[in-house]
N, C-alpha and C positions, 0 to 999 in steps of 0.2 A: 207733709211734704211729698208723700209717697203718691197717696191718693190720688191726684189730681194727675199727675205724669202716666199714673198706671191708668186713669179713665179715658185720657188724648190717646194714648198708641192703641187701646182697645176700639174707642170711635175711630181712628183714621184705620183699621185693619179688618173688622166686623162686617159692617154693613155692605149692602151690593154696591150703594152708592159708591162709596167707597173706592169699589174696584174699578166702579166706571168712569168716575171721575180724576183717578191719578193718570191714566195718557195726556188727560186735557192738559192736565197741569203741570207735566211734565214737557211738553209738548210747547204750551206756549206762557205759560207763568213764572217758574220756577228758574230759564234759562236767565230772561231777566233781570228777577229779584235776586238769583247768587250774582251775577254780573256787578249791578249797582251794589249792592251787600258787600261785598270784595272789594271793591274798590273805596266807598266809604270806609271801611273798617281801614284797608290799609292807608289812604290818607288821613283822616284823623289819628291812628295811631303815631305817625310818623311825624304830622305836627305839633301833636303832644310830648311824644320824647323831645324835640329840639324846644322847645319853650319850657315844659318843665324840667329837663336837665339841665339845659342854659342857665334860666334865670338861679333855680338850687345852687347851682356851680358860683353862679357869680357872688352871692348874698350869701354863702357861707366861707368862701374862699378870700373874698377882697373887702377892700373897706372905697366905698364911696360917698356922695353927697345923696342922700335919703336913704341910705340902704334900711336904716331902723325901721321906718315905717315901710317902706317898699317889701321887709322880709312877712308883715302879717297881710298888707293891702294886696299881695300875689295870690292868697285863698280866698277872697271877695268876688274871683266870679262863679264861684260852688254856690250862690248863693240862687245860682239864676237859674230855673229851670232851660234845658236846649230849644223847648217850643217856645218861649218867650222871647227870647233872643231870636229867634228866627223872624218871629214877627215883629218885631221893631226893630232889625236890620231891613226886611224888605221892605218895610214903612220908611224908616228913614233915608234910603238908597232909592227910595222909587219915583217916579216923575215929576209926582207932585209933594214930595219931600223936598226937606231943609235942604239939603248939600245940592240936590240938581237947579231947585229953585234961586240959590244963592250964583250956582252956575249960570245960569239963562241970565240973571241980572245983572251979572257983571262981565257981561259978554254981549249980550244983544240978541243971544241966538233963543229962536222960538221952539221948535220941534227936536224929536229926535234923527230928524233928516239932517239937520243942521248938525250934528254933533256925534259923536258914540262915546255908551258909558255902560260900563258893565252890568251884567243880571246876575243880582243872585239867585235867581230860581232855575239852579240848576248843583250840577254833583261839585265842580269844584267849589261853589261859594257855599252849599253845603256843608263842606268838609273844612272850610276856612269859621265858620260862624259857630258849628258844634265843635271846632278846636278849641276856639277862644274862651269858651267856656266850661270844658272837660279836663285842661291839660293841667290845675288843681289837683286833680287824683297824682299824676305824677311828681309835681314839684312837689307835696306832702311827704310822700317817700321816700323821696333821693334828698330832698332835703336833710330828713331827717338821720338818711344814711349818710351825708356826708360832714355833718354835725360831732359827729360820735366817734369816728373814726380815730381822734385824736390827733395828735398835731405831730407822734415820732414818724408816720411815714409818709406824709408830705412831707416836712422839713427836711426829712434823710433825702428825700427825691431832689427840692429844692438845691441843696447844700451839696449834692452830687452833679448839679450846673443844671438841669431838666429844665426848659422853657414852658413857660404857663399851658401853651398848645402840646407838648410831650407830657407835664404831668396830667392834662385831663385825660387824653387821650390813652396814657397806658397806665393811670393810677386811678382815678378819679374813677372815667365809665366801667372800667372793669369792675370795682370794687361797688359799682352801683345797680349790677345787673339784678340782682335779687330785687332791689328792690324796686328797677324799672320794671321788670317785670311784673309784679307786683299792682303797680301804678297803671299798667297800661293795660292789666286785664280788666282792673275795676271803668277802666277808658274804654274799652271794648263792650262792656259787658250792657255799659250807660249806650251806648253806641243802638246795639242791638235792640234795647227797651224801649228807644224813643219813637215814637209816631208823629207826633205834631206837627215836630220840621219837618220830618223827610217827609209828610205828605205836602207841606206847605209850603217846601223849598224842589218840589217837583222830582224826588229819587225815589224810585219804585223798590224799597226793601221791602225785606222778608217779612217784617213786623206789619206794613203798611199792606201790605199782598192777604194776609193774615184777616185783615179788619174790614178789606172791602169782599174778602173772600166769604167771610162769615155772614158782616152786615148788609153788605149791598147785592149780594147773589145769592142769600140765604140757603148754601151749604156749610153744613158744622162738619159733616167728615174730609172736606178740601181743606178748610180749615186747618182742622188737627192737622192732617196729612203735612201740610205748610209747618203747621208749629212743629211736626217730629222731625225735620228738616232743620228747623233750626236749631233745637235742642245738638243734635248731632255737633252744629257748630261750636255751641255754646261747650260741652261737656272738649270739643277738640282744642277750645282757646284755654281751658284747665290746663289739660297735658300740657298743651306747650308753654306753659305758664309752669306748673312743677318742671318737665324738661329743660326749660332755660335757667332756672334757679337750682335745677340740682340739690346737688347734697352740700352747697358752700357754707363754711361756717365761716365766720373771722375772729381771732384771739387780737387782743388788744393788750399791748406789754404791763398797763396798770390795772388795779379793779376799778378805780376814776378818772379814766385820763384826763387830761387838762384839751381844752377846745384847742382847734387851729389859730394860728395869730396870721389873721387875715390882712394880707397884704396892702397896704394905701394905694389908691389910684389918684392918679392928680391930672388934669389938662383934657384932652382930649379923649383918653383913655377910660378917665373917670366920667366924661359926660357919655362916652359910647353904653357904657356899663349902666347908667342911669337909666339912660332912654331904653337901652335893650329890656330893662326890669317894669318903665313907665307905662310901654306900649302894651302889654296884654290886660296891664290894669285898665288903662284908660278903653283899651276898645273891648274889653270883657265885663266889664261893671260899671265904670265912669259913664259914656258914652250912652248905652243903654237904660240907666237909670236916668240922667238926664234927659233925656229927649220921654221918658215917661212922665216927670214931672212939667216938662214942660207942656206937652199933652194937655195934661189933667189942667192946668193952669190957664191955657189961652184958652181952651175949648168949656172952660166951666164947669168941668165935670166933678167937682166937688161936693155939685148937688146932687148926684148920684149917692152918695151917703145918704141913703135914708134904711128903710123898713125892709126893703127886696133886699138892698148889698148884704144889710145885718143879718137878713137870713139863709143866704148865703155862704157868709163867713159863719155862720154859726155851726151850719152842716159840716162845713169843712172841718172847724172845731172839733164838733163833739167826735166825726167818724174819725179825726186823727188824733183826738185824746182817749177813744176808748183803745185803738190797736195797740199805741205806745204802752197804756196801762197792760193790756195781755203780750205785747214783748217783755216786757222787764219781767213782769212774773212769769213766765215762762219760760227766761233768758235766766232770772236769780232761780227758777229751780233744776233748769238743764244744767248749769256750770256749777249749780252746788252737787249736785246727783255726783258730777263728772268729776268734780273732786273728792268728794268725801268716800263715795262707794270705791269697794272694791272687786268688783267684776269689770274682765275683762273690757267685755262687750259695750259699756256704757260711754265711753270715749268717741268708739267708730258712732254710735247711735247720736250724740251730739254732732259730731260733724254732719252726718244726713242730715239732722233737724236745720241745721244751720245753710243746707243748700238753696234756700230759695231764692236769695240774692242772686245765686246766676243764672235764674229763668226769668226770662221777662216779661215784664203785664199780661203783656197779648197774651203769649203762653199759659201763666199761670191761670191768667181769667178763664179764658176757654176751658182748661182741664178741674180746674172749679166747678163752672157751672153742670156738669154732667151728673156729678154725683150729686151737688147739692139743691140742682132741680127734683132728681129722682126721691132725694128725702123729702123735700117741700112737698110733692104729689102724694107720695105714700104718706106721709104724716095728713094731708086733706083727706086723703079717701078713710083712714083708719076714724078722722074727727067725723068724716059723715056718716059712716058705719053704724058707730058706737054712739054720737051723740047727736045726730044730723046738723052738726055745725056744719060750714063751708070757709074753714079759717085764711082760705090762700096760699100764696107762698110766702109763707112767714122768714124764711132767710133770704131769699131773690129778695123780696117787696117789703123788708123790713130795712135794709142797708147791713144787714148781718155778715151779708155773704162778701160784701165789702172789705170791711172791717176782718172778715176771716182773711181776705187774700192780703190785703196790707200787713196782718200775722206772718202770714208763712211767707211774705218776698222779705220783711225787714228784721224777722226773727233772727237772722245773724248778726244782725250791730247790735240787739239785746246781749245774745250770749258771749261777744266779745268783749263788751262795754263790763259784762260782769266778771268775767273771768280775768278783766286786768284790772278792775277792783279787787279781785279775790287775791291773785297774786302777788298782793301788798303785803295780804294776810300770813306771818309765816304760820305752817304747821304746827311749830310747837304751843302756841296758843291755841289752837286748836286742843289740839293730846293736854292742854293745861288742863282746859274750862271738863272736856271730858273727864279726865280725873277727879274734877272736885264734884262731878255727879250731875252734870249739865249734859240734857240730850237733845238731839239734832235742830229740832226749830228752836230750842232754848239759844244756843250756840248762833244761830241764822239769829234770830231776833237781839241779842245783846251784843256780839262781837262783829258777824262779817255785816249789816246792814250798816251798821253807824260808823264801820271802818272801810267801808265801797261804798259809800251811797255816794262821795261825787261822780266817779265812775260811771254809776249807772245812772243818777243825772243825767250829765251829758249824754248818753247812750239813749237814754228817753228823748231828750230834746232831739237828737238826731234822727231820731225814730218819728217824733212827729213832724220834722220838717220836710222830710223825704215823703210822709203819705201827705198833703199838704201838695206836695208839685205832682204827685204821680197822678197821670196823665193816661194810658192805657189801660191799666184796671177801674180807674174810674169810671170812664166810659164806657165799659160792657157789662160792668154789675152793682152798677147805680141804679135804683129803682127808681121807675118812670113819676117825671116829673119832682125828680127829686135831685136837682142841680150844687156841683159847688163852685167855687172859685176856678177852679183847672177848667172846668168843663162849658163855662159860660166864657170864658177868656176864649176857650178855643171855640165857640159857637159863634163869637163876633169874627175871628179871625175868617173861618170857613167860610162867612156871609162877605165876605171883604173888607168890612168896618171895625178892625182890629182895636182902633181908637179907642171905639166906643167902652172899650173893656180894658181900659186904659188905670184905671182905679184897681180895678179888682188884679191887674196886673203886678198892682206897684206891690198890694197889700202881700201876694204871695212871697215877691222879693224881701219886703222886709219882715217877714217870719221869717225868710233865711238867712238875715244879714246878720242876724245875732249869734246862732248856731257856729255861723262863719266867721264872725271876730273870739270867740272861747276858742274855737278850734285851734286859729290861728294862733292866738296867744297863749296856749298850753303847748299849742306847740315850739313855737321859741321861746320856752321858757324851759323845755325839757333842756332843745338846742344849748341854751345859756350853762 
């Protein structure tokens, strides 16, 4: 985790380049991508809290007409990566898409002289396209915070006269701040990581300033200099993320309490409440998958299923079934280290191991590639020395170096996925199996694997769906000519025939759509 952060700030501070090139970038780069950066951030986070506090509020508070399914179908659009949805909203919103085409036909009008109809390739339709599909991170949250809560201080609230609008307002969001916070730094953080859209929806961020810095002008030290710029952000959205959550605890009057008895809605009320919960489903998942099948369907692309897609998905496969395998084991030996041992130190060192979650691709890829080029040369020059091989670059040119970075971003859902298997496990089963003369892998192999392993399941499954959409390390240390699903999807889009990757689009959505009904449904099943 360390290494690659500490080889970026040594590149962006080292070389002459270096020094020559931060006026430029400061000068004319840097103003714009904080600009756009600031402003995305702050409007997607903004229509993430109202859509996922909203809909949380309504679906754990009231009783309407679908709310059962409406409470799991609200995490179906985590399913979607934010560059795919970018490109099948501007596909479908653009000239010669369904919705203008249906317009022209039932109007008479030819051009866009005749008419005005909005662009999404710009910051606000940006910031409406990666809402609809991030704001998941927060309804999971508050959901789950206002689940739990128990049903004595709403009711006390209720039963002291409090209107629906006073208790959310000074019962409900108060008591949800932790864990909006929470929700909206993993919404920021998704925010900062993405490249796709925000190149493909026309906003000049940091990330995207990053990729044409590196790839299209071919400097690594403007680059880094770009990436230590955003880190700064990134480690500043932490703080304010532990500063707004503070030190709050909440004590609950029973050790079980009984759930909310959520209020009936009946008439107008009840269909307001539906439609409020309907409309992020339908234009965050519904919408979007539809219009990809129908794609794939009019246009034939089913023939596309052959030998190339297979191979394809297979790369995707194997480089996000090997990372999953080295998260969990890595994740079952940091969370056992961090339970079992008793030194101090091994706590804080789990949390470092677990920060790579909030650097994003760009980031991480670039601070990668420095040291693990410098190995690949040294290990060639050491094979020609000693044995006049010419081995290459075995981690770049093997997909190693890949595979390493999908490690260290998703090695945090490992070590949490395991540690809240482990903390099923009580202790004193532990201090038992110890007693009768059972030592450490004995104890990992017969008691915490077979009493965590759903736990870490899921935690794998989430581990490979996440490398699977990721998009930005793919792209910078994928070895050449070595393509997966992410990177050909965004190859047609770039080219402008998004269509044509219309298959390999859907297949990524449904790797996530499974991931995304467990979730959902362990999740209101904690709720329940």
């Amino acid at each position: 985790m360390l290494l690659p952060l500490l080889a970026l700030v040594a590149t962006a501070l080292s070389s002459r380049q270096a020094a020559e090139i931060w006026p430029h970038l400061a000068a004319n780069v840097l103003p714009t991508a904080l600009v756009q950066t600031s402003l995305l951030l702050v409007g997607i986070g903004t229509a993430c809290a109202v859509i996922g506090v909203g809909t949380a509020w309504l679906v754990t508070q009231y009783d309407f007409p679908g709310r059962r399914s409406l409470e799991w179908l609200l995490v179906l659009p985590l399913a979607l990566p934010t560059y795919l949805t970018a490109y099948i909203y501007v596909e479908f919103l653009g000239f010669q898409g369904p919705l203008q085409s249906a317009l022209r036909a039932a109007t008479g009008w030819r051009s866009l002289r005749d008419y005005w109809f909005p662009d999404p390739r710009n910051l606000p339709g940006a910031i409406a396209i990666m809402a609809i599909v991030l704001y998941p991170y927060v309804y999971l949250s508050t959901r789950a915070l206002f689940s739990v809560q128990g049903a004595s201080i709403v009711e006390a609230a209720r039963n002291l006269g409090a209107a629906p609008g006073r208790l959310f307002w000074r019962i409900g969001l108060p008591l949800a701040r932790p864990a909006l916070a929470a929700g909206l730094t993993l919404v920021l953080l998704e925010t900062l990581n993405d490249i796709g859209a925000t190149e493909y929806l026309g906003v000049r961020s940091l990330t995207l300033s990053i990729y044409t810095t590196w790839v299209n002008r071919g400097s690594l030290p403007g680059a880094a200099q770009i990436a230590c710029v955003m880190l700064l952000i990134v480690f500043a959205l932490i703080l304010a993320e532990r500063k707004l959550r503070g030190q709050r605890r909440f004590a609950l009057p029973v050790r079980q309490p009984r759930p909310v008895t959520r209020r009936p809605l009946h008439g107008r009320s009840a269909a307001l409440a539906a439609l409020a919960c309907v409309l992020p489903v339908l234009f965050g998942a519904a919408l979007p998958i539809g219009y990809l099948l129908t794609e794939i369907l009019q246009r034939g692309l089913l023939a596309q299923f052959d030998a190339a897609l297979l191979r394809l998905l297979g790369n995707a496969l194997l480089l996000s079934g090997l990372a999953s395998i080295l998260v969990v084991a890595l994740g079952l030996g940091i969370a056992t280290a961090s339970r079992s041992g008793r030194e101090t130190w091994l706590k804080p060192l789990a949390r470092i191991a677990s920060l790579g979650y909030a650097v994003p691709g760009t980031v991480l890829a670039l601070g990668l590639l420095i040291p693990l080029a410098a190995f690949d040369n040294l290990l060639a020059d050491a094979a020609s020395a000693l044995f006049g091989l010419k081995p290459g670059l075995i981690l770049i040119g093997s997909g190693a170096a890949l595979v390493i970075a999908y490690t260290v971003r998703f090695l945090a859902i490992g070590v949490s996925g395991v540690e809240s298997g482990l903390a099923r496990v009580s202790p004193r089963i532990d201090d038992a199996a110890r007693a009768l003369g059972a030592a450490g892998p004995e104890v990992l192999r017969r008691i915490h694997w077979p009493l965590a392993r759903p736990a870490i399941a899921a935690a794998g499954l989430l581990v490979f769906v996440d490398c699977l959409k990721e998009l930005p390390a793919t792209l910078l240390l994928r070895p050449l000519n070595v393509d997966t699903l992410a990177t050909v999807v965004y190859g047609h889009a770039s080219r402008g025939v998004f269509e044509d990757g219309a298959l390999a689009a859907l297949l990524i959505i449904l790797a996530g759509l499974y991931p995304a009904f467990v979730l959902a449904k362990a999740g209101t099943n904690r709720a329940g």
